[in-house]
Every structure is written in C-alpha cells, then in structure tokens.
C-alpha positions in Angstrom: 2.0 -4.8 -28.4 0.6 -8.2 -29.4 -1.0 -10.3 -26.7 -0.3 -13.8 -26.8 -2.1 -15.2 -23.6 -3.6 -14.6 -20.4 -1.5 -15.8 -17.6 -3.9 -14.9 -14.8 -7.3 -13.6 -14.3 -8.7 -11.8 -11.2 -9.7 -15.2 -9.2 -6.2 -15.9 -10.3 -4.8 -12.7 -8.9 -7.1 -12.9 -5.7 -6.2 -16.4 -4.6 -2.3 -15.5 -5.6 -2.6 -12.5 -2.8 -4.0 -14.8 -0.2 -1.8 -17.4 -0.8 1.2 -14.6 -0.4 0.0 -13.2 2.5 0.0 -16.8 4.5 3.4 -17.4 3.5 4.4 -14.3 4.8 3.2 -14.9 7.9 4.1 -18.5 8.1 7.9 -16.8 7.5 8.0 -13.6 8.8 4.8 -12.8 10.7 3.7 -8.7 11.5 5.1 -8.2 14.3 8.2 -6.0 12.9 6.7 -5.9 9.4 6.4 -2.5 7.5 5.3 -2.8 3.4 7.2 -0.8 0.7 5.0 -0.8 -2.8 7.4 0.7 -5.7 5.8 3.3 -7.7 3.4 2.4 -9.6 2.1 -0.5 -9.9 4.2 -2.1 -6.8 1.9 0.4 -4.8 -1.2 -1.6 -5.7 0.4 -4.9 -4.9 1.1 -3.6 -1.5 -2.0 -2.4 -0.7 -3.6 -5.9 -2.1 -1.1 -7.4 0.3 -1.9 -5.6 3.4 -5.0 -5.7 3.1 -4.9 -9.6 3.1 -2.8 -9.3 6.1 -4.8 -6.9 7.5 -7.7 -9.2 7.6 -6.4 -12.3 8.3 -5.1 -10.7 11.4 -6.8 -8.0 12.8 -3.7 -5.6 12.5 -3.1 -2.2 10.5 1.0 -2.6 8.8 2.9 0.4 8.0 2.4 0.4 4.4 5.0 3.1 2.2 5.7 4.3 -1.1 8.9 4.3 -2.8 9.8 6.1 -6.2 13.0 4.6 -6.8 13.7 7.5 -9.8 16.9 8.6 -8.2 18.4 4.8 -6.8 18.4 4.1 -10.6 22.0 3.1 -12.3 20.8 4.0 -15.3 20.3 7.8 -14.9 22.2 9.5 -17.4 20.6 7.2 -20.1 17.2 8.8 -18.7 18.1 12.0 -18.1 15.0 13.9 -20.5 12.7 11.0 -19.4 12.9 10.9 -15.2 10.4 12.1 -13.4 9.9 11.7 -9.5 6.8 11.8 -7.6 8.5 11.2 -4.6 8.5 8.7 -1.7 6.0 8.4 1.4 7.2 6.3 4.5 6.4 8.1 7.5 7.9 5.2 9.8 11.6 4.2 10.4 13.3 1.1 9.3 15.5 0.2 11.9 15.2 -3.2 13.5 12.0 -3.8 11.2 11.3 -6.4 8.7 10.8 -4.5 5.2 8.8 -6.2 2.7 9.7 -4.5 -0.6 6.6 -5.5 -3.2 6.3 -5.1 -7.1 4.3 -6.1 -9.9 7.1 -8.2 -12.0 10.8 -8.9 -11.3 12.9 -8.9 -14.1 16.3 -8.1 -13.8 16.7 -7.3 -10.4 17.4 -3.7 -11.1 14.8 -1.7 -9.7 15.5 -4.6 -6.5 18.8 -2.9 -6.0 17.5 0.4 -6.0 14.2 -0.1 -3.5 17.2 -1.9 -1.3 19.3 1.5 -1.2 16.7 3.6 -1.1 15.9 1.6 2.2 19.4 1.2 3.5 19.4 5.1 3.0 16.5 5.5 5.8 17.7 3.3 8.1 19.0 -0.5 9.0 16.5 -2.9 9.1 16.7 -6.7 11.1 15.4 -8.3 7.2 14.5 -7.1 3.5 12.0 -9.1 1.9 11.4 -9.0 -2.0 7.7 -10.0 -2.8 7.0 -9.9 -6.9 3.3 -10.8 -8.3 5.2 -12.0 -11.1 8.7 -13.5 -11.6 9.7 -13.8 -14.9 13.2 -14.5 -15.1 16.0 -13.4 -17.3 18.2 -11.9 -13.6 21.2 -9.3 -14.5 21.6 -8.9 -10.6 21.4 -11.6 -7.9 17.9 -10.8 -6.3 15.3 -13.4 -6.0 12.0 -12.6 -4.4 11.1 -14.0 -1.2 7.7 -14.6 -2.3 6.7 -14.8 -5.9 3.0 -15.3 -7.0 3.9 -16.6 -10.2 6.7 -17.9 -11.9 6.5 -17.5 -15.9 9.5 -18.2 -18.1 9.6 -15.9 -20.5 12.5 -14.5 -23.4 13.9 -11.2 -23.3 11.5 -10.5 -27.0 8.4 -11.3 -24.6 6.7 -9.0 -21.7 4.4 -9.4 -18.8 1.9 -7.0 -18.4 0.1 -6.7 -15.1 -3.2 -4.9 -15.2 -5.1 -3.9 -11.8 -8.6 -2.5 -11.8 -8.0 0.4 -9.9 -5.7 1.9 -12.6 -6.8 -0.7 -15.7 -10.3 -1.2 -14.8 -9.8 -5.3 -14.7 -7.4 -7.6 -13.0 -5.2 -9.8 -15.2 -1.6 -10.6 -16.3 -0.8 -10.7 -19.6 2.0 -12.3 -22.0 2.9 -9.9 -24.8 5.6 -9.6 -27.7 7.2 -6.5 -27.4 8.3 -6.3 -31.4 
C-alpha cells in the first residue's frame, strides 16, 4: 500500500465528529434515536458520535453493534474467508430513528446489508446513513445522511481510516491499492 496523502488528521477528525453530531440534531434530534456502528471500524465511529451527542446533551443513546457477515450478497464468493462475531443491540427498532454509522461508503453495499439486518429486527419511523468518509464510486443508490468528508477518489485508490484505539493515531489516509 503506497500512501499518497493525508486527508485528515485528528483535529480534523475531532472537529468532523462535532460538526456531525450538530447536524444530527439539527435534523433528527435524540429523542427516538438509537446508533448502529458496523463492525469494525463503524463501531468506533459510533461510539465517537455518541459520545458527542452525549455531551452536548446530557443524554445516554442506545448505541449497537452490527456484523453484517451474513446480510452480505456476496457470500458464496467468501465462503473460506467469513467470519462472524456477531451483533449486539439489546433495544428494539420499532418506531425509532436508526442511525447506521461507518468509517467509508463506497459502494453502498455493506448500506444494504446494515439496512436488512435492521428491517430484520424490526420497523423503524427513519434509517439514517452517517459515513466519516464518502468517497464515491456508488454500485447501489445509498447516500449518507451525514458525511464527514467527501473525497473523490478512483476505483485504483483507497481510503484508509485509522482510529487510535485500534491504530494508535487518528487520521485518514489516501492510498493506491496496486
């Protein structure tokens, strides 16, 4: 992997979190909202996220883990390489707003599958898409409700998002992947 720039760093990252969280309550508000972070790195932006909204308002949202392993359409190709770890949502989905958060939307794939695994657990009022990064390049017609960046990019370059929990620094990288 060859890095060809730095697209943010973790002042960057911080002030792109806050800015996320006051849209999202300037939209939607907490009232009904429960967060979904996709395994893995999702997970981490939904934790960042809640714990902006958190703060800013005093409240404690249902936050959840999905691992969206089995909503894939592209199973059979996997098969050898799946794993699962599972999915944690010990709240229900009906009548709620579901904020669905991820590190990058690409091609609206894994989208689709965080949206059945949801539909599968219930029928919520609104599903939200919130991506750190949005770069383009859509095979499926999901666009995030909130998007912390958006970075053009062609299908020979990558985004890589690293978090300091798992990467031990925050920033967003552009790669090549040849």
């Amino acid at each position: 992997m060859h890095i060809k720039g730095k697209l943010m760093d973790a002042e960057d990252m911080r002030n792109a979190f806050r800015r996320l969280a006051h849209q999202i309550l300037e939209q939607d508000g907490t009232k009904s909202l429960v967060l979904i972070g996709i395994r893995t790195r999702g997970v981490t932006v939904a934790k960042r996220i809640k714990a902006c909204l958190d703060a800013i308002e005093g409240t404690d949202i249902p936050m959840g883990i999905f691992d969206i392993a089995l909503y894939r359409d592209d199973l059979e190709e996997l098969d050898s390489e799946l794993t699962f770890s599972g999915s944690e949502a010990d709240f229900g989905m009906d009548g709620k707003t579901v904020l669905i958060c991820d590190d990058v939307i690409y091609t609206g794939r894994t989208a689709r599958a965080a949206i059945s695994e949801v539909m599968a657990l219930g029928r919520p009022a609104r599903i939200r898409l919130l991506a750190l990064i949005d770069r383009g390049h859509r095979e499926l017609p999901f666009k995030p409700d909130y998007a912390g960046k958006n970075v053009p990019t062609s299908r020979r370059e990558g985004v890589a998002v690293r978090f300091v929990e798992e990467d031990g620094e925050d920033g967003v990288y552009i790669y090549d992947k040849s």
